[in-house]
C-alpha positions as a printed NumPy array, in Angstrom:
array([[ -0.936,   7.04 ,  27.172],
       [ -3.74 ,   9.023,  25.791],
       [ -3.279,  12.271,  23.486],
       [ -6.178,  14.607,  23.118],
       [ -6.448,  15.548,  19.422],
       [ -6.546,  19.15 ,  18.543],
       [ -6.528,  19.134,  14.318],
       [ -9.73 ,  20.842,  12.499],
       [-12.412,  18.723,  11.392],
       [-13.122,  17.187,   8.284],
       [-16.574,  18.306,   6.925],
       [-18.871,  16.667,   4.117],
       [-18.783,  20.364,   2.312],
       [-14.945,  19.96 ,   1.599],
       [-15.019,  16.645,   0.23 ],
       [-13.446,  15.94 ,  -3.526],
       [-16.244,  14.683,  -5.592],
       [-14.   ,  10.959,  -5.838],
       [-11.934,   9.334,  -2.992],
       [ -8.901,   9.001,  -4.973],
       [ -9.024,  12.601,  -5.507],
       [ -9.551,  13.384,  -1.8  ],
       [ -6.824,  10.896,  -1.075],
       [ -4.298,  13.344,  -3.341],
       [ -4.773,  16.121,  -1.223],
       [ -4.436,  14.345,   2.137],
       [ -1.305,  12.464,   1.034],
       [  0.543,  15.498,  -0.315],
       [ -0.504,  17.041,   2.983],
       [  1.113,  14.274,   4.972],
       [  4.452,  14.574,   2.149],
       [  4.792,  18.019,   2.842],
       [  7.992,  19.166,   4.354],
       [  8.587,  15.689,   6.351],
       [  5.546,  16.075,   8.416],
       [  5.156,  12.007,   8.327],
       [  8.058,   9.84 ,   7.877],
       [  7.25 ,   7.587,   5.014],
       [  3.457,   8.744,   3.953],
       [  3.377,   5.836,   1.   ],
       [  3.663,   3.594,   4.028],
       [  0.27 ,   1.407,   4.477],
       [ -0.34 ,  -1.804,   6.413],
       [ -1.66 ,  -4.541,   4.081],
       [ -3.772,  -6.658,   5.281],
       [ -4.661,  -9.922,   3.891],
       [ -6.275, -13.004,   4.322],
       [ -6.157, -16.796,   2.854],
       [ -9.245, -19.242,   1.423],
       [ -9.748, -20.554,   5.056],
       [-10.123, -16.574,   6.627],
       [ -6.852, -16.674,   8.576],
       [ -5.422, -12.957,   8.463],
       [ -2.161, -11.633,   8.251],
       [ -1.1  ,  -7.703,   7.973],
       [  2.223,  -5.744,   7.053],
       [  3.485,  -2.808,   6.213],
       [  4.393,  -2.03 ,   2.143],
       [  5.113,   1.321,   0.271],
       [  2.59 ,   2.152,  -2.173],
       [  4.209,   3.151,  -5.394],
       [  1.573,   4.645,  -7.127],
       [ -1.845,   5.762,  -6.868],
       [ -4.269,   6.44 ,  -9.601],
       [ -8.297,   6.833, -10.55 ],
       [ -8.016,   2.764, -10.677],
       [ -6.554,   2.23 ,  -7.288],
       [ -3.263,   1.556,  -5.337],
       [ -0.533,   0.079,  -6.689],
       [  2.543,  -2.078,  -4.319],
       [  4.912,  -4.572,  -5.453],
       [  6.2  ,  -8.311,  -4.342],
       [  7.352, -11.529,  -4.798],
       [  4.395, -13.597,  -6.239],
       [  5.328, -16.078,  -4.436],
       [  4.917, -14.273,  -1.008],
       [  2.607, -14.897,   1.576],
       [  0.587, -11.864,   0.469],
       [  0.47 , -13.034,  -2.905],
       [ -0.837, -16.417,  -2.014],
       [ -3.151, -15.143,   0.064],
       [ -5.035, -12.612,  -2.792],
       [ -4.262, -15.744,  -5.006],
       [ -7.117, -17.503,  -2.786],
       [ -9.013, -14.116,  -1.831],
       [ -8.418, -10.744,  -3.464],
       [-10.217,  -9.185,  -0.901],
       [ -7.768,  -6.798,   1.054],
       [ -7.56 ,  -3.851,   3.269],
       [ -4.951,  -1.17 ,   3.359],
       [ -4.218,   1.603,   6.18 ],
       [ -2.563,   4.545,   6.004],
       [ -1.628,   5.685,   9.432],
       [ -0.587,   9.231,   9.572],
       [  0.148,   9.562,  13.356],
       [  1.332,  13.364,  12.81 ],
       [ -1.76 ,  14.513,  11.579],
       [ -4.176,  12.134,  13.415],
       [ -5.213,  11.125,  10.055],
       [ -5.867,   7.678,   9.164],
       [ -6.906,   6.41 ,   5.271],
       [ -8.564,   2.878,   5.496],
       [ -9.217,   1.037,   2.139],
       [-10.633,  -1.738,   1.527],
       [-10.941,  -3.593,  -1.873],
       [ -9.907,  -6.207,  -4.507],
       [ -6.488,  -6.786,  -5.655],
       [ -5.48 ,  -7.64 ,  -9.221],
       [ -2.061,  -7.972, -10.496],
       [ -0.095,  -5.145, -12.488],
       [  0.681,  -5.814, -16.668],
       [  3.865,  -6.861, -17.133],
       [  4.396,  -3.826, -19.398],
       [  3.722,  -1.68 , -15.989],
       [  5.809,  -3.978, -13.906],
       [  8.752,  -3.688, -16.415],
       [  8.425,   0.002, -15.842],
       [  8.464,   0.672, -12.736],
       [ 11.275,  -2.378, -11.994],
       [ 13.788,  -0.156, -14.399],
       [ 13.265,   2.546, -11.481],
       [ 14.713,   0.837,  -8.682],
       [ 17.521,   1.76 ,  -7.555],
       [ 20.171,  -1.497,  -8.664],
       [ 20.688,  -3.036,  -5.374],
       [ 16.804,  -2.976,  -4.822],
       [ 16.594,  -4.619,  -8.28 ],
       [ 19.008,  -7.362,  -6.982],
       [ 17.027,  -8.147,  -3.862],
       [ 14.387,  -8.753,  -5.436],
       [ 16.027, -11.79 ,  -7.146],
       [ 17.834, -12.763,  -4.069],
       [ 15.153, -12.843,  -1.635],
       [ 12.598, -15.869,  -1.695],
       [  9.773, -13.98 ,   0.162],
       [  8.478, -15.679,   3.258],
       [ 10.542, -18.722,   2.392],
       [ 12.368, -19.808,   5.309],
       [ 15.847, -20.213,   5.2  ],
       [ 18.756, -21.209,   6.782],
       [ 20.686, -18.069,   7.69 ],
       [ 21.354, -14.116,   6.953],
       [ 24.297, -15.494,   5.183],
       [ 21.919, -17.471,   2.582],
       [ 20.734, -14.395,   1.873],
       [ 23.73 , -12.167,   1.583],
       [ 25.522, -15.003,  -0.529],
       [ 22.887, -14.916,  -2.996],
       [ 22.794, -11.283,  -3.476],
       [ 26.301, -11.205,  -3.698],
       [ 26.497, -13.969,  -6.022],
       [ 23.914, -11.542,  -8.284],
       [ 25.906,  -8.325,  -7.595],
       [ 28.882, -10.398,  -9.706],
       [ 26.643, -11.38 , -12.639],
       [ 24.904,  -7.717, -12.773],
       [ 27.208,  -5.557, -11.827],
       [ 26.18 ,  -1.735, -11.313],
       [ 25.795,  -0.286, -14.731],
       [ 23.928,  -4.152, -16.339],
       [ 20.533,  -4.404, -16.972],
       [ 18.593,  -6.437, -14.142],
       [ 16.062,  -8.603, -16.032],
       [ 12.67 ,  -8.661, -13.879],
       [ 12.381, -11.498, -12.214],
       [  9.168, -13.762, -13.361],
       [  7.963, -14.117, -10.341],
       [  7.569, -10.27 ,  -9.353],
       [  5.308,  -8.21 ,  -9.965],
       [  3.006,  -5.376,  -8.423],
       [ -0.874,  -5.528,  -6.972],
       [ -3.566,  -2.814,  -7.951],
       [ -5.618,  -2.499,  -5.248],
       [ -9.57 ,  -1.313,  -6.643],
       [-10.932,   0.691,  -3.65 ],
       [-14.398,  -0.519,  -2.885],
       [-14.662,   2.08 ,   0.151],
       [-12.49 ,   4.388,   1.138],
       [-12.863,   6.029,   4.887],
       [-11.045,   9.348,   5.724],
       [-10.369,   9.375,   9.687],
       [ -9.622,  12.793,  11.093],
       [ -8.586,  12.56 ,  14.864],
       [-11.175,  15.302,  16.883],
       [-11.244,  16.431,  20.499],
       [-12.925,  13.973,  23.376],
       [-12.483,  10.864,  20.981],
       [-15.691,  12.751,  19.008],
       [-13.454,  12.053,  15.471],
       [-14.592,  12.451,  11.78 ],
       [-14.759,   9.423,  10.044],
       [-16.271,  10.311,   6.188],
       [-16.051,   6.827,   4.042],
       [-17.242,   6.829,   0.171],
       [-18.588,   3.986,  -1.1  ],
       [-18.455,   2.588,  -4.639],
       [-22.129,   2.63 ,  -5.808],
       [-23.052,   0.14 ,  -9.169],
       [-22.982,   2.826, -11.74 ],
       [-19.563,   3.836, -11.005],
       [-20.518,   6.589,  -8.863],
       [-19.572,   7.384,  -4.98 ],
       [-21.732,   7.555,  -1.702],
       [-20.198,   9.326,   1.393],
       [-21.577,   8.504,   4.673],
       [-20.791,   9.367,   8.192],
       [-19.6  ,   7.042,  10.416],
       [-19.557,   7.794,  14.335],
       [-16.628,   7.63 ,  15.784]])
């Protein structure tokens, strides 16, 4: 179970001068024309006060010059765990390309203002479940969980304003580093990462592979 990766190499020279910028051209590379299913996809990793990690997969929503931007239940697992530490890491594996995008950072929560926004985009069942699900709350049965969405679906019917739930809300991750893997032949990969310098500015280095 071993590929041999064949894509052209990633070079210092054709680095953007910021990683978020760099980030814009790999990720509409990876949305173009289906060539990876899902490319907001990104594992999340976190971990609580006493080190203990945990990692999933989330869609980013939005990415800016501040950072990376998913949403959750604040009363999640995830949530609790950058209420403790706000150190996090996210991945971005992009199998088709042998690409990989590995962030790490802090995470700080979204304005409500922002929040409010981007809830009113979600398509109306999505706005539902996220008043029906508890996040990482166990609970008895699926049919908990279907009663309670159903039970919303009959007070907000398609068509009513959802009100955001209090206890949602979305993450910012602030990129700290930011490592651009490109796969290369004989395991001999690229592997660029910029680092956030004091002054606001970035440092790429070479890491081997």
């Amino acid at each position: 179970m071993r590929k041999q990766y064949r894509a052209d190499g990633l070079d210092e020279s054709e680095l953007a001068a910021d990683p978020m910028e760099q980030f814009g051209r790999w990720f509409l590379q990876a949305a173009q024309e289906g060539a990876v299913f899902e490319p907001n996809a990104m594992v999340v990793s976190t971990a609580d006060a006493a080190g203990r990690p945990t990692s999933r997969t989330v869609l980013m929503k939005a990415y800016d010059a501040e950072g990376f931007v998913f949403y959750t239940n604040y009363d999640s697992r995830k949530a609790r765990d950058l209420a403790e530490n706000p150190y996090v890491s996210l991945l971005f594996p992009w199998h088709a390309l042998a690409r990989q995008v590995i962030v790490t950072g802090t995470a700080r929560r979204t304005g409500r203002d922002e929040t409010a926004a981007y809830f009113r985009t979600r398509p109306h069942g999505s706005q539902l479940g996220a008043w029906a699900s508890a996040q990482s709350s166990v609970i008895s049965s699926r049919a908990e969980l279907d009663a309670a969405y159903e039970e919303l679906h009959a007070r907000y019917p398609e068509g009513e304003q959802v009100p955001v739930p209090p206890n949602w809300g979305g993450f910012r991750v602030v990129p700290q580093s930011v490592e651009f893997w490109q796969g290369r032949w004989n395991r001999l990969h690229d592997r660029l990462r910029y680092v956030a310098e004091p002054d606001g500015s970035w440092r790429v280095e070479r890491l081997s592979p």
